[in-house]
Each structure stands twice: as structure tokens, then as C-alpha cells.
C-alpha positions as a printed Julia matrix, in Angstrom:
290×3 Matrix{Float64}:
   0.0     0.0     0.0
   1.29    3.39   -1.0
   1.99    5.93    2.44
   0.39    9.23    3.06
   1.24   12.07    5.15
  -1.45   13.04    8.15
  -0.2    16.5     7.87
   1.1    17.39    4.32
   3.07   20.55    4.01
   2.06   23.43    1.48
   4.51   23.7    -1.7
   6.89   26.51   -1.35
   7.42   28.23   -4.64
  10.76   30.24   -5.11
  10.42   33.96   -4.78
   8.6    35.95   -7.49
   6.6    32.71   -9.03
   2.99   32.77   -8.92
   1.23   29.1    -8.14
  -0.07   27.68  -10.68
  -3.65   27.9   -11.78
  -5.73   25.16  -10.62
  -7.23   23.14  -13.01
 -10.52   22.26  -13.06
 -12.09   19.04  -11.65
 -13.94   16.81  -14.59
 -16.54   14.38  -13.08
 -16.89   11.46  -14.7
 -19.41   10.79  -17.06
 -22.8     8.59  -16.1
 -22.79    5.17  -18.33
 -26.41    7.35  -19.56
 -24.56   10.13  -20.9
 -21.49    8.13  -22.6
 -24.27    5.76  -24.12
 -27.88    7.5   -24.42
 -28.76    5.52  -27.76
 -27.62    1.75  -26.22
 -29.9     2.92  -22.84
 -32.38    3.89  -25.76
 -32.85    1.34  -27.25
 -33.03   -0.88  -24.31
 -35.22    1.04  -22.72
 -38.01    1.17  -25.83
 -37.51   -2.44  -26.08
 -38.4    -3.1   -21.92
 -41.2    -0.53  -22.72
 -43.16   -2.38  -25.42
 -42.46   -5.38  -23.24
 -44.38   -4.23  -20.33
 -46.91   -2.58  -22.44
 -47.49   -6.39  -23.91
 -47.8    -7.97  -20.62
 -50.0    -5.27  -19.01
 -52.13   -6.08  -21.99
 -52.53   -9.44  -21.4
 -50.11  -11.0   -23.43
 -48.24  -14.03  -21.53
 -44.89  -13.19  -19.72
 -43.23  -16.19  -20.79
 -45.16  -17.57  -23.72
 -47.46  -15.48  -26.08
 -49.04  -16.7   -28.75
 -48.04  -16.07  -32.5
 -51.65  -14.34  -32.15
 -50.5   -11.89  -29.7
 -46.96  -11.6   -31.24
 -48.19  -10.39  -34.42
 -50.73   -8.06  -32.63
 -47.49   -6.16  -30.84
 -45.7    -5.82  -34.58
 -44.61   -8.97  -34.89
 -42.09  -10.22  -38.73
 -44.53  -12.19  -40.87
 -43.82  -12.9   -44.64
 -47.55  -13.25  -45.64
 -48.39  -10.56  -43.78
 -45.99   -7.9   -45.02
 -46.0    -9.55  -49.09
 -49.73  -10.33  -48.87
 -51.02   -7.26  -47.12
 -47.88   -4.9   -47.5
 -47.61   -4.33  -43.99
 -44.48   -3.68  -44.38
 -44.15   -1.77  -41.13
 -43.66   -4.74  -39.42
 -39.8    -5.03  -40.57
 -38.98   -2.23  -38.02
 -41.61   -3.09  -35.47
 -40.72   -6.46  -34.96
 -36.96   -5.83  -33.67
 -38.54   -4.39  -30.44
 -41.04   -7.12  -29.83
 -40.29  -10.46  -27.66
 -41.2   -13.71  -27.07
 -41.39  -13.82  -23.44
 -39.49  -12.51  -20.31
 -36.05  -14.91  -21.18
 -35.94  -13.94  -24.67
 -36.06  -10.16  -24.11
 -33.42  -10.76  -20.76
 -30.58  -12.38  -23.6
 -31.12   -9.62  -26.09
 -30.85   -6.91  -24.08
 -27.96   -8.39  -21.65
 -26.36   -8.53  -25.39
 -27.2    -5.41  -26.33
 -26.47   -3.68  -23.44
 -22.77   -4.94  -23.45
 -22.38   -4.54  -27.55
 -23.68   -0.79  -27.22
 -21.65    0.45  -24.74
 -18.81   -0.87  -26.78
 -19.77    0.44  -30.18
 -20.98    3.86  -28.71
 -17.42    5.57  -28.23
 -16.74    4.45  -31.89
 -19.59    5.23  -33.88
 -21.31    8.05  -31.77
 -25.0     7.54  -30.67
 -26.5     8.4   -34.31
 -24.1     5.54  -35.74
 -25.6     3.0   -32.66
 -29.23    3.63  -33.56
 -28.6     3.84  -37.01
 -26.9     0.46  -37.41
 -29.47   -0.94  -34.86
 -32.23   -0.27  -37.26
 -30.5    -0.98  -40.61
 -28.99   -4.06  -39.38
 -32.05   -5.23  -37.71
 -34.43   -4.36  -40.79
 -31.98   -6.11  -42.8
 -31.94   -9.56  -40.82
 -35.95   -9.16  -40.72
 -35.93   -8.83  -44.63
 -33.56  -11.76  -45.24
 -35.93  -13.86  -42.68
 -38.82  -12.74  -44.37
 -37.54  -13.96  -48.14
 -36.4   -16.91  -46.61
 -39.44  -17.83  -45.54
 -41.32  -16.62  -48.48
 -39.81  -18.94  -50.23
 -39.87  -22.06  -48.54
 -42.54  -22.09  -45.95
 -43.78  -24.37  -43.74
 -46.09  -26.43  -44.65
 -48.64  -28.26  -42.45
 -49.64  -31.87  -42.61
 -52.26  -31.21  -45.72
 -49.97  -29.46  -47.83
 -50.8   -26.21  -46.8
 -48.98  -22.89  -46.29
 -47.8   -21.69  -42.97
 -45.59  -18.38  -42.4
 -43.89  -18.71  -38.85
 -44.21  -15.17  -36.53
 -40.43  -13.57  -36.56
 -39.25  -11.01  -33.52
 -36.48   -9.91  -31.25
 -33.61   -7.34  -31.15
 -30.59  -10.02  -32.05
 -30.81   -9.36  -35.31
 -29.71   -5.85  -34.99
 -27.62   -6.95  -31.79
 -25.37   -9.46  -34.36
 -25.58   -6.48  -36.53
 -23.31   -4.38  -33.96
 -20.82   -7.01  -33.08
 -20.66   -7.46  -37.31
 -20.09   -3.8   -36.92
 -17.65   -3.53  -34.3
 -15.8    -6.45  -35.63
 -14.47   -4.05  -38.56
 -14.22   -1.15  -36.13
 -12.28   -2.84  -33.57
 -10.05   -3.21  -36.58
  -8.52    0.16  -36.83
  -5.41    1.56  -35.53
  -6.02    4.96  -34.8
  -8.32    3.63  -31.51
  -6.06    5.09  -28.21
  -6.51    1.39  -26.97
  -3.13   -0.74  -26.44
  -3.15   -2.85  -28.96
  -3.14   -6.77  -26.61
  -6.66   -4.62  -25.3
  -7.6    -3.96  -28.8
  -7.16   -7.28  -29.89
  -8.36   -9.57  -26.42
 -11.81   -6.95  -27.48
 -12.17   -7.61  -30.9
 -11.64  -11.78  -30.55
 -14.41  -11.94  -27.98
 -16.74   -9.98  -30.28
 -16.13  -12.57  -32.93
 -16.12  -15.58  -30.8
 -19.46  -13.95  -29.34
 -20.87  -14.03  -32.73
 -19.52  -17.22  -34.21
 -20.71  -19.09  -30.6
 -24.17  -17.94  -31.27
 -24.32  -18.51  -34.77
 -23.39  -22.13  -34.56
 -25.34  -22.51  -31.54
 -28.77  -20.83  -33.3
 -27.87  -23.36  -36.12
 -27.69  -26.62  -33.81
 -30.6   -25.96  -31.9
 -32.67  -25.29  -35.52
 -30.97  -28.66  -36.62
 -32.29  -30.52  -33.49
 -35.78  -28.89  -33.59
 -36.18  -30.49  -36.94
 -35.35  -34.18  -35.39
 -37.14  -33.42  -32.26
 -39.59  -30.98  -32.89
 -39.35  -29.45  -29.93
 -41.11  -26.51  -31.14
 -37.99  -23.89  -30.29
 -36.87  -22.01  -33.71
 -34.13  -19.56  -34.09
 -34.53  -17.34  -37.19
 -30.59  -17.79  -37.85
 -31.86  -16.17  -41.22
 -32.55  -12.59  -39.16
 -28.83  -13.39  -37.19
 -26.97  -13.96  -40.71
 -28.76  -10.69  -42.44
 -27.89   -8.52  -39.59
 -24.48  -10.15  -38.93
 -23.67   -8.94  -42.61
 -24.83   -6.15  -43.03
 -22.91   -4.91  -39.92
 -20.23   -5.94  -41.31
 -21.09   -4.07  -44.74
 -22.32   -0.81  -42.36
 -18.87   -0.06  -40.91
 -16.72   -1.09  -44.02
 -16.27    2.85  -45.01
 -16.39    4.34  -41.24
 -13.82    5.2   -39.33
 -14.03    5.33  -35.5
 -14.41    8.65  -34.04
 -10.95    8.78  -31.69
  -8.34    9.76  -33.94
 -10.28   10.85  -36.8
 -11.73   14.54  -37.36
 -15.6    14.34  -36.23
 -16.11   15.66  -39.91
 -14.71   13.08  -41.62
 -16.42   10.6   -38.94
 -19.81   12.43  -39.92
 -19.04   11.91  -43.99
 -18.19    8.24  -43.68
 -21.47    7.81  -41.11
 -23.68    9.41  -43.74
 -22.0     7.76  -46.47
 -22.39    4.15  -44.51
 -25.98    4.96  -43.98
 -26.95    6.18  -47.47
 -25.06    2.79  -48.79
 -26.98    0.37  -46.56
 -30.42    1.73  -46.93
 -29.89    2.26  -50.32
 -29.36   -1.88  -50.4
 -32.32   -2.37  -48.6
 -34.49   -0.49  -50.34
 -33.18   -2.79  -53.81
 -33.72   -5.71  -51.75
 -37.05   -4.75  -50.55
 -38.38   -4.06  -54.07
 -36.7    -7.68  -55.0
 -39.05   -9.02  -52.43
 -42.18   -7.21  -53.44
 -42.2    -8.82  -56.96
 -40.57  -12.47  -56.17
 -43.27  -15.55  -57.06
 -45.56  -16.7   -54.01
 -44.48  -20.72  -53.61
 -46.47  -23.11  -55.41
 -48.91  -23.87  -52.78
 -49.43  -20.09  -52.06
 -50.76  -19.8   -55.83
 -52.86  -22.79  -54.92
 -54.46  -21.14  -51.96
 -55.04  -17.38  -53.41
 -56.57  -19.21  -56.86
 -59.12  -21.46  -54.91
């Protein structure tokens, strides 16, 4: 332990200096104030949470029923009815008290981590393009090969939760965690950047095995890994032409932020017009002619 003095002596300054000015004190910042998009988002997502359970809706099990009441992903209902709404909505609807818990424990520790890079516009904008993304690439997925009941017929499965967007941020922070000019030693830098990727690699693989198993054992638990992928990459794609603020001029930050955003929703927008006009599956065609 380091020793103190119980009566320290004032500093005697030579004759004819002045003492020094005294700087002032800087308090800390709150976690709030360093990260008010990642409290946000959490926040909104808690919100419509409580809102669904004070409605009725089951804490631990609701039904697709009440799912797709709250905003829940649904490929018939947003290429049938062009509710298409319901790609944004859905990232901040859950299904049940553990599912919401894991995605915002995630996204809790993945925002307060991207925040000081990309700024608290770059957090929610990646958020929603990343998570609209995942929700689009879930919804063609399943547009395209349904599920199909015992008599042949058509059945589109109810999509929601944040992870989509919250495997968009570690995609994002992946590349970000990339860059040199971060004041972070570099054994830091690197120690943070493996466990992002070993964080989304884990998860991928384990959303896989569990959708592998459910098929064999039908044990009625689905992962849409097709939301984790879509989001996964296009976090990646999102901070391909940013730079992280520390180290860079904020106005070349703010370029490369708009340029990242006009880039991905640009994409998205193709994409979603690509899903407006592909076929309805065989059986689909069956159902809407009869």
C-alpha cells in the first residue's frame, strides 16, 4: 500500500513565481450520458415489453396471435397485405421474459462498446438498418420455402427480437475494432475484438444446432438464424467505409457515417423491391386461386 502524510506541508514556490492555476475538476461521465442511444434502445424495447404484458399478453409464452398483434415479422403478412411496417416493429417485440433478458444483456454490453466508436446516431442507425436487414432476409427466406402443415398447406412462422440488430453491432464492431487509430493498447484492442467474434460465431453455430435438433425433435424452439446472418452482414457491410471517431476529425467521422448509412439503406431499399415482386411458392398460388 502506498503511504500518506497526516499533515502534508504546502509547496513553497521560489520567490517571485505565482502558483499555478488550478485546473478544473472533470466528473466522470454517467454510463447514460457516454451511451444514451444503447440505454435507448433498451429502454423502448423493456417498454413495449411491459406494455405487452400489461395487456394481457403471456410473460413467458405469447401466442403467434399476440406476437403479431405487438408488430410482430410475418412474410404473408408484409407480401400479402404490405404491412411492411412490421420489418422495423418487430426488432422491439419479444417472445417472453427470457428472450427479451438475452437480447438486451447482449445489447447492453455490444452498445456500450460500439458507442465511443460510432457516436449515438451511428448505434441507432446500425441498430435499425442491421435489424431491418436480418428481418428482410428472414422474411424472403421464408417466403420462399414455408412451412407447410400436414395437408400441404402454407404456414408463415411469426419472426421477432432485437438479435438481429444486436449481431448487426458485433458485425459492426468487428471491422471497427479493426482500426489503428483507436487510443486502446493494442493486446486490449485485440483480447476486445476476438471476444466480439467468438461472441458471434458461438451464437451462430449454436442458433444453427438448436434449428438442426428442432427439426429431429420438434421441440417446437426455432431460431430465425436467417434474421442473425442478415444482420451479422450487413454490420459488417455498415462499418466497411467508417472510421471510428478517436483519432479521426468528427467531420470526416460524420461523412463516412452518412455515407455508410446512405449505402446500406440504399441496399435495402433494392432488396425490398426484389421481395415485393418475387413468385408466391407453389402452394401459395394454390391457396389465393381457390
Amino acid at each position: 500500500m502506498g503511504s500518506y502524510s497526516p499533515n502534508p506541508q504546502p509547496e513553497i514556490l521560489p520567490p517571485g513565481e505565482d502558483m499555478p492555476p488550478a485546473q478544473p475538476v472533470r466528473r466522470p461521465r454517467s454510463s447514460w450520458a457516454s451511451a444514451p442511444a444503447t440505454y435507448l434502445l433498451v429502454g423502448i424495447n423493456c417498454a413495449v415489453f411491459v406494455a405487452m404484458v400489461a395487456n394481457g399478453v403471456s410473460i413467458g409464452a405469447p401466442t403467434t396471435g399476440q406476437l403479431m398483434h405487438w408488430g410482430a415479422n410475418n412474410a404473408g403478412s408484409v407480401l400479402l397485405n404490405g404491412e411492411w411496417w412490421r420489418i422495423v416493429t418487430a426488432m422491439f417485440v419479444h417472445v417472453g421474459i427470457l428472450h427479451l433478458a438475452t437480447n438486451m444483456w447482449c445489447l447492453w454490453n455490444l452498445g456500450l462498446l460500439a458507442e465511443p466508436l460510432m457516436g449515438s446516431a451511428g448505434v441507432l442507425a446500425v441498430y435499425l438498418l442491421t435489424g431491418a436487414a436480418g428481418n428482410l432476409l428472414s422474411t424472403d427466406l421464408n417466403w420462399l420455402w414455408p412451412i407447410r402443415d400436414g395437408a400441404g398447406g402454407v404456414f408463415f412462422p411469426a419472426g421477432a427480437g432485437a438479435s438481429g440488430a444486436v449481431f448487426g453491432i458485433a458485425g459492426a464492431l468487428i471491422i471497427l475494432l479493426k482500426s489503428n487509430r483507436l487510443p486502446v493498447p493494442p493486446l486490449e484492442l485485440k483480447k476486445l475484438r476476438k471476444s466480439v467474434i467468438y461472441f458471434a460465431a458461438l451464437n451462430l453455430i449454436l442458433g444453427l444446432s438448436i434449428s438442426g435438433g428442432n427439426m429431429f425433435l420438434h421441440s417446437g424452439l426455432n431460431i430465425d438464424n436467417m434474421a442473425h446472418l442478415g444482420g451479422f452482414t450487413c454490420g459488417l457491410l455498415f462499418a466497411a467505409p467508417m472510421v471510428p471517431r478517436p483519432g479521426s476529425p468528427r467531420a470526416m467521422f460524420q461523412t463516412r457515417l452518412r455515407l455508410a448509412v446512405g449505402m446500406v439503406v440504399g441496399l435495402l431499399v433494392l432488396f425490398g423491391f426484389y421481395l415485393a415482386h418475387v413468385t408466391p411458392p407453389a402452394g401459395l398460388i394454390h391457396f389465393l386461386n381457390s
